[in-house]
C-alpha positions as a Markdown table, in Angstrom:
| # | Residue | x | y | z |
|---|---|---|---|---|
| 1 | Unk | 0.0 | 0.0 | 0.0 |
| 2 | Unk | 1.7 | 3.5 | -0.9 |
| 3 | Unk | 1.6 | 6.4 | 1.2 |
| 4 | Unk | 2.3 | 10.0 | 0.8 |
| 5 | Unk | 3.9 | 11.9 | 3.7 |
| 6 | Unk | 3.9 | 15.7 | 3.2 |
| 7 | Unk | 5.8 | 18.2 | 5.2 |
| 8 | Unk | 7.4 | 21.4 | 5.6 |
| 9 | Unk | 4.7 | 23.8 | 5.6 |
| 10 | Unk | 4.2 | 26.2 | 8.4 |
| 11 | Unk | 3.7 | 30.0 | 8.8 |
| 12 | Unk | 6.0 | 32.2 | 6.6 |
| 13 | Unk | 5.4 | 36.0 | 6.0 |
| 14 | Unk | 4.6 | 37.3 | 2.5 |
| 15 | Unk | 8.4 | 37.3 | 0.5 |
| 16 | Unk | 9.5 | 34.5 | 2.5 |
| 17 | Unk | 10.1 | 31.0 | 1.1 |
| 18 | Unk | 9.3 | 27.1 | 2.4 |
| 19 | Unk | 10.5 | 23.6 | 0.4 |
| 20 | Unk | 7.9 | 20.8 | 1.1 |
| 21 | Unk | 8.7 | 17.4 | 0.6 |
| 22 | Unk | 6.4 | 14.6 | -0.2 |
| 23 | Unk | 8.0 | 10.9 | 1.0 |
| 24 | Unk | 6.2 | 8.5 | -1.0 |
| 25 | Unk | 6.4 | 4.8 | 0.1 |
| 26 | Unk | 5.4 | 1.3 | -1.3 |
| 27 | Unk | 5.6 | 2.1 | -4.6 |
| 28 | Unk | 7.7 | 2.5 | -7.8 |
| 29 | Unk | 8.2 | 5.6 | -7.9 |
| 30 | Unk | 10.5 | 6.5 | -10.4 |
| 31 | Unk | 8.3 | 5.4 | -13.1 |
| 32 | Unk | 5.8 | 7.7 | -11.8 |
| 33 | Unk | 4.9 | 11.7 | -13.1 |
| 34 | Unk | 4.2 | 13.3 | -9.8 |
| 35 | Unk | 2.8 | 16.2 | -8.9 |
| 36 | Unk | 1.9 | 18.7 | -5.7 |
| 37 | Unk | -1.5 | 20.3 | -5.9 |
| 38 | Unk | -3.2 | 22.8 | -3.6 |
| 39 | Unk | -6.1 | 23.3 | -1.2 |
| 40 | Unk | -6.6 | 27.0 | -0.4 |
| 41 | Unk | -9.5 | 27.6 | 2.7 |
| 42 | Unk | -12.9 | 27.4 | 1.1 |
| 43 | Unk | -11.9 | 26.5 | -2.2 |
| 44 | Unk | -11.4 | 22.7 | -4.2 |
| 45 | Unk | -7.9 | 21.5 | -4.8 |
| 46 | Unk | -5.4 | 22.4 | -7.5 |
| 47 | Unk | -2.7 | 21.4 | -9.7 |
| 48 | Unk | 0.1 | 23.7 | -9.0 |
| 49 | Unk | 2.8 | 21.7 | -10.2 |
| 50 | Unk | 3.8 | 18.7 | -11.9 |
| 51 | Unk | 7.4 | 17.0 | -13.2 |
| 52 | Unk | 7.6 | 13.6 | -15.3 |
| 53 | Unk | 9.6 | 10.6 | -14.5 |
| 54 | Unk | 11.9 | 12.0 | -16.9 |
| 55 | Unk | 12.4 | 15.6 | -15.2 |
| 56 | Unk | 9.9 | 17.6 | -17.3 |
| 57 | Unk | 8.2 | 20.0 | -15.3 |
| 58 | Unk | 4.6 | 22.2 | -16.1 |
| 59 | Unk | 3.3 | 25.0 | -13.3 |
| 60 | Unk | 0.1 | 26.8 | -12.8 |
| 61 | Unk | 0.2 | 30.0 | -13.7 |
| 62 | Unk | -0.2 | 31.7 | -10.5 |
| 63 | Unk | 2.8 | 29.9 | -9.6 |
| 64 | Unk | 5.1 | 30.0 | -12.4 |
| 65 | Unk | 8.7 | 31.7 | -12.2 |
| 66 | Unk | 8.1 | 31.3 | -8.1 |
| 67 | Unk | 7.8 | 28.0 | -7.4 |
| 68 | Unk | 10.6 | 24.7 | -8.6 |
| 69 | Unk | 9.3 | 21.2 | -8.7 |
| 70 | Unk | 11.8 | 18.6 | -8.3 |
| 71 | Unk | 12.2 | 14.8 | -7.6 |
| 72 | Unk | 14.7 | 12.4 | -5.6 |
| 73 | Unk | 14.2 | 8.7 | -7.3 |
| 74 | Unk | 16.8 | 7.6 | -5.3 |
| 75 | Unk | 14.8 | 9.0 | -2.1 |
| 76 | Unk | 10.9 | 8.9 | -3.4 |
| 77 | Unk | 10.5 | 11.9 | -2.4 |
| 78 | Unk | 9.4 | 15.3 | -4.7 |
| 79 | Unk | 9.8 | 18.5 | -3.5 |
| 80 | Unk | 8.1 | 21.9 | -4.1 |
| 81 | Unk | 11.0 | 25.0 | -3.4 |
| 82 | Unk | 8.5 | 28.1 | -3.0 |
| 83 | Unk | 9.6 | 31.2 | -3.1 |
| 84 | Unk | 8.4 | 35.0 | -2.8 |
| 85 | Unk | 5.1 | 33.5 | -1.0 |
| 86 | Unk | 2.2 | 34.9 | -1.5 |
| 87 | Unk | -1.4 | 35.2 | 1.0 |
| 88 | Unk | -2.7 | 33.8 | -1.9 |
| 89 | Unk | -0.8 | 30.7 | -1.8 |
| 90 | Unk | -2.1 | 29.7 | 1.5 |
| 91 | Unk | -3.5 | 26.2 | 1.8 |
| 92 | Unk | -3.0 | 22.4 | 2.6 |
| 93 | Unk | -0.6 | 21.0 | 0.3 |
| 94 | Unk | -0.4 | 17.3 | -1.3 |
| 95 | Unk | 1.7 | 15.6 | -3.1 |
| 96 | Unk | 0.1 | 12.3 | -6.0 |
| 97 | Unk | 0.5 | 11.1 | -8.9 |
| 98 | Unk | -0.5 | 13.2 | -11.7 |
| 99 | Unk | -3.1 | 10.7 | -12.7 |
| 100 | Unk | -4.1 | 10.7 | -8.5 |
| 101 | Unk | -3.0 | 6.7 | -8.4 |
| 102 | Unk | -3.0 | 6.6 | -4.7 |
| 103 | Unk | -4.6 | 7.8 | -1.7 |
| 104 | Unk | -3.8 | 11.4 | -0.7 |
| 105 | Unk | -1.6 | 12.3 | 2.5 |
| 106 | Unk | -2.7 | 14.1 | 5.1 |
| 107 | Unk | -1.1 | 17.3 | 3.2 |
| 108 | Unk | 1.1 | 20.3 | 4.8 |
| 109 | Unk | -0.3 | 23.5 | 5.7 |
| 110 | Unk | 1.3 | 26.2 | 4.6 |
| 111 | Unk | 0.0 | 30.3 | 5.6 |
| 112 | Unk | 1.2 | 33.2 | 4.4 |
| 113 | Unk | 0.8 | 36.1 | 6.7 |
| 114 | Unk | 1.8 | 39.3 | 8.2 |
């Protein structure tokens, strides 16, 4: 059975930057296109980024030129780097495949506040 282990959200002021990592286990996951999407308070979840088994990577525009995607086969883990953080990017995040193959995680919350 996989599972998705999120973390490294928190509370960061606008400008400021997090890196979430997603630990995925029972699975392989190099084969795998993965991606982190978004929860923000009220509103359904999102795509907000996504990177291929072989390192391609596609972004949301409301996060494009701020946030990196990038994976660790070696670790099955994906990352999101996230810089210049917006209160607009506040929201659980999760990590999945980008066809959602597994169950989700219990996400990381992330706020961004002053």
């Amino acid at each position: 059975q996989v599972q998705l282990v999120e973390s490294g959200g928190g509370l960061v002021q606008p400008g400021g930057s997090l890196r979430l990592s997603c630990a995925a286990s029972g699975t392989i996951f190099s084969i795998k296109n993965m991606a982190w999407y978004r929860r923000p308070p009220g509103k359904q979840r999102e795509l907000v980024a996504r990177i291929t088994s072989d390192g391609d990577t596609y972004y949301a525009d409301s996060v494009k030129g701020r946030f990196t995607i990038s994976r660790d086969n070696a670790k099955n883990t994906v990352y999101l780097q996230m810089n210049t953080l917006k209160p607009e990017d506040t929201a659980v995040y999760y990590c999945n495949s980008d066809t959602l193959t597994w169950d989700w995680g219990q996400g990381t919350s992330v706020t961004v506040s002053s």
